[in-house]
N, C-alpha and C positions, 0 to 999 in steps of 0.2 A: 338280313341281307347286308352284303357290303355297301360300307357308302365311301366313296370316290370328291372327298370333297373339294379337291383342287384340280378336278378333269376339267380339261377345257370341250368342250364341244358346241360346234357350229351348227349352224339349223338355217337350213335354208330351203324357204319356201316363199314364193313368190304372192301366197295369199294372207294379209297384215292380219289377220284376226286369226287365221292358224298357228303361224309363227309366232306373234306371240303369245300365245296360249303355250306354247310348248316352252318357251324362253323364262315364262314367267313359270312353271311351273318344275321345270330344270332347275334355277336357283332358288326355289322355295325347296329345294331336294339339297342344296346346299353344292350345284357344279354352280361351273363356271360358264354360261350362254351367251352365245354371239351371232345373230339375225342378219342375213342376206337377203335380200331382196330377190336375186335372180342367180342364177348357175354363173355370169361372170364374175361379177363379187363375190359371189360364195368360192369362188377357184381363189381368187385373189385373196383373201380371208384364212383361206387353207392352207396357204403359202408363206402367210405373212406370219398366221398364229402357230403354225401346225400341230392342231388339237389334238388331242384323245379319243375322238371319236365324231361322227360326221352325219346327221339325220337331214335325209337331202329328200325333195319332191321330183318325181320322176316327169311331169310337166308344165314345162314352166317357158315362154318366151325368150326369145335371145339364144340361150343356152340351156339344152334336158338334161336331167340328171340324168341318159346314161354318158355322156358328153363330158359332164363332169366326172366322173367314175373310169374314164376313160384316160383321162388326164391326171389323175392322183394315181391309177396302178403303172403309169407311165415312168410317173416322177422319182426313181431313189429316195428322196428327200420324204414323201407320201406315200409311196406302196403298200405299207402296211397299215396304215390311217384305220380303222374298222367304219365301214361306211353302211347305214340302216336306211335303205327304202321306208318313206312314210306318204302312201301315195293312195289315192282312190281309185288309180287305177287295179282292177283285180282280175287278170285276165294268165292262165297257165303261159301263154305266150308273153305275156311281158316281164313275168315272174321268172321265166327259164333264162331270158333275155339279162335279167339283172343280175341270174345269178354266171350266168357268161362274163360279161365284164368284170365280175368279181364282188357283188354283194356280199355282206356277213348277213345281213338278214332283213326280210322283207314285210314290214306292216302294213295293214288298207285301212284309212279313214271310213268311217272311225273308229279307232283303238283305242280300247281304255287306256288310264294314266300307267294303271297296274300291268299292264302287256310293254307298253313302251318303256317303265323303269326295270322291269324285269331283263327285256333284251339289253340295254344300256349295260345293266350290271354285267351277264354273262359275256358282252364281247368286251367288256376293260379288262374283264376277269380272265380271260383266253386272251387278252393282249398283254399283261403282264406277267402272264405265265408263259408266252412265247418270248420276250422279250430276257425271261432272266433264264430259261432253257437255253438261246441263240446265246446268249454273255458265255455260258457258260464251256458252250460247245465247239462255237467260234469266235475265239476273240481275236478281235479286230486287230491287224497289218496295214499299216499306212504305206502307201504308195513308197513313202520316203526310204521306207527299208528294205526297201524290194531288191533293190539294185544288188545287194549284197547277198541274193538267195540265190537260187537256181530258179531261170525263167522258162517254166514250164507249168501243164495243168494242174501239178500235185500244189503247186504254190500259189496257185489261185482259186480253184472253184472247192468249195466243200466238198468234202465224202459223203454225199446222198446218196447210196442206189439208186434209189429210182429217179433219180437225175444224171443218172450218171450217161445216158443217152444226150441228153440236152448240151450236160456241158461238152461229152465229146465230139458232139456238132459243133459249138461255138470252135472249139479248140484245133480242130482239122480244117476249119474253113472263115476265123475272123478275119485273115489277110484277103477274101472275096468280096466285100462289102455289106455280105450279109444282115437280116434283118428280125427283126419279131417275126415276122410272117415268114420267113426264109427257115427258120427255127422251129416253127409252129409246123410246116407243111412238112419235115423234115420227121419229125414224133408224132406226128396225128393228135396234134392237138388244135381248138381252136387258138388263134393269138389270145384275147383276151381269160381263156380259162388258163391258160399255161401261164403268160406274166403273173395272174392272180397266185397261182400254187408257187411260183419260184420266189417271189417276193414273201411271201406267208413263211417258206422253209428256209431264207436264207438271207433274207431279208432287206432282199434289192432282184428288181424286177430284172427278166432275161437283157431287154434293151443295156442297163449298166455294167449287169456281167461279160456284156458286148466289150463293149466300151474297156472297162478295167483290164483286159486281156488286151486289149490293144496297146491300153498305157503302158503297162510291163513291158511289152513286145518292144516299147519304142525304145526305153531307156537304155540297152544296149546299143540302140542302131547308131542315135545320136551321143552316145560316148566313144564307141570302138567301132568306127566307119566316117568317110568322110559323104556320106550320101547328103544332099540337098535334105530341106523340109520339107519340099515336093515330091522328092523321090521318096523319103519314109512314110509321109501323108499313103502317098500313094498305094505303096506297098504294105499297108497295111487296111487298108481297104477303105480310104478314104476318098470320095469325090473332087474333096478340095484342102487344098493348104491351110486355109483359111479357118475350115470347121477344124480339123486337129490342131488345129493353135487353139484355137477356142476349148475344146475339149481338153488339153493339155496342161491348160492354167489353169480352168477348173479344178484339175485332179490333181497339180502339184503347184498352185499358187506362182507359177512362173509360167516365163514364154519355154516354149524350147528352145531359142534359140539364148536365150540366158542360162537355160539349164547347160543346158550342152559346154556356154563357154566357162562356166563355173565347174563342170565334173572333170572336163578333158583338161581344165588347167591345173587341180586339184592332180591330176594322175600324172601330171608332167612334171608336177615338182617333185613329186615321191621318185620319178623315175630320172630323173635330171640330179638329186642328193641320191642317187645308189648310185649311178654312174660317176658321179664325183668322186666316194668312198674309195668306189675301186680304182678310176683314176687313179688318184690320191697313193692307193698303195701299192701300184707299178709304178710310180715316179720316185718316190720317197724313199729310198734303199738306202742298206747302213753302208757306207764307206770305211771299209780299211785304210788304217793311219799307220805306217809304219813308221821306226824311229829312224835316223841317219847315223 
């Protein structure tokens, strides 16, 4: 069997003699174990660490683990996390329920050591084999280079087939304010089985592919138009000025309204030294000197 001995994974379970039983028994296996008391620290731990893999209790006070699992196929950053139900609950209803939100795979107390190192192996195994598949087949385009390509679907969403309904949903309608659930209702999918499957194939849930279409979308508007950040907010299917600034810095470590004054002065000076050139050589003519 493989052994993984620099995976980090989170265990969170709200009862102390389960957790660490499983924590102590993870680094006698040689990972790397990190114990939550309850689904909010265990979110916050996920965020902070962002592990290799996620063995969460499906009831737990405060915050359930489907709540959590809710919140990591959410996140870009999380989406593809491999998250193991280890739960005493064992009911086909809750099991369908887990694998809706997007489980990798679902254990009941009690499980041998031998069934929980097994599944651990096979989803690092299937996450690292996804991970150097996705390297391979889409490597990654920074926002920063965008500007320079043609702003369309072909320069954003992967070549999936069978996404290719999804994203031509996103693409015909991200200026509507559309949503997960807008998206979902749209393909007959539940929300949470479709985020799970588009995050797994591409490796950022529907909600960011949202998002990423709209940042492309913008950096024309605020280079070549003199439109408000209200009016492009807007027009691009934003609620508020406020969250597409927010969203905007995220995606390109700037405000837009610094982008904007950094591209549009950038394209003024290229076009300010062409017009000078030419200037320059309708002014500049040779003069005939004749002798007396």
């Amino acid at each position: 069997m493989i052994m993984y001995a620099t995976k980090k994974i989170i265990v969170i379970d709200n009862e102390v003699v389960n957790r660490n039983f499983v924590l102590d028994y993870l680094q006698a296996k040689g990972y790397h174990g990190i114990g939550a008391e309850n689904g909010i620290i265990g979110l916050q731990l996920i965020k902070e660490y962002l592990p290799d893999l996620v063995i969460c209790e499906m009831v737990m006070p405060d915050m359930d683990g489907y709540t959590v699992l809710r919140n990591l196929r959410e996140d870009r950053l999380t989406a593809i996390i491999p998250f193991i139900f280890l739960t005493a609950i064992n009911t086909k209803a809750s099991l369908r329920k887990a694998m809706e939100f997007g489980a990798d795979d679902y254990l009941t107390k009690p499980a041998t050591t031998d069934e929980l190192l097994r599944a651990i192996a096979i989803r690092l195994q299937k996450q690292d084999l996804f991970r150097s598949w996705y390297a391979t087949n889409f490597p990654q385009v920074t926002l920063a280079e965008l500007p320079n390509t043609p702003v369309n679907s072909q320069s954003i969403f992967p070549n999936i087939p069978h996404l290719k309904k999804v994203f031509d949903y996103i693409e015909a309608n991200y200026q509507e304010g559309i949503t997960l659930s807008d998206v979902a209702e749209a393909v007959g999918y539940s929300s949470a089985y479709l985020t799970n499957q588009v995050a797994k194939q591409t490796g950022d849930p529907i909600n960011v592919w949202i998002i990423k279409r709209r940042m492309v979308a913008a950096l024309p508007l605020l280079k070549n138009t003199n439109q408000t950040i209200e009016e492009i907010s807007t027009n691009l299917g934003y609620q508020s000025a406020c969250h597409f600034s927010r969203q905007f810095r995220q995606y390109n470590h700037t405000s837009p309204t610094d982008w904007r004054k950094k591209n549009q002065l950038n394209s003024g000076l290229k076009n300010t030294n062409l017009q000078f050139i030419k200037n320059r050589s309708q002014l500049v003519k040779p003069v005939a000197v004749g002798r007396n």
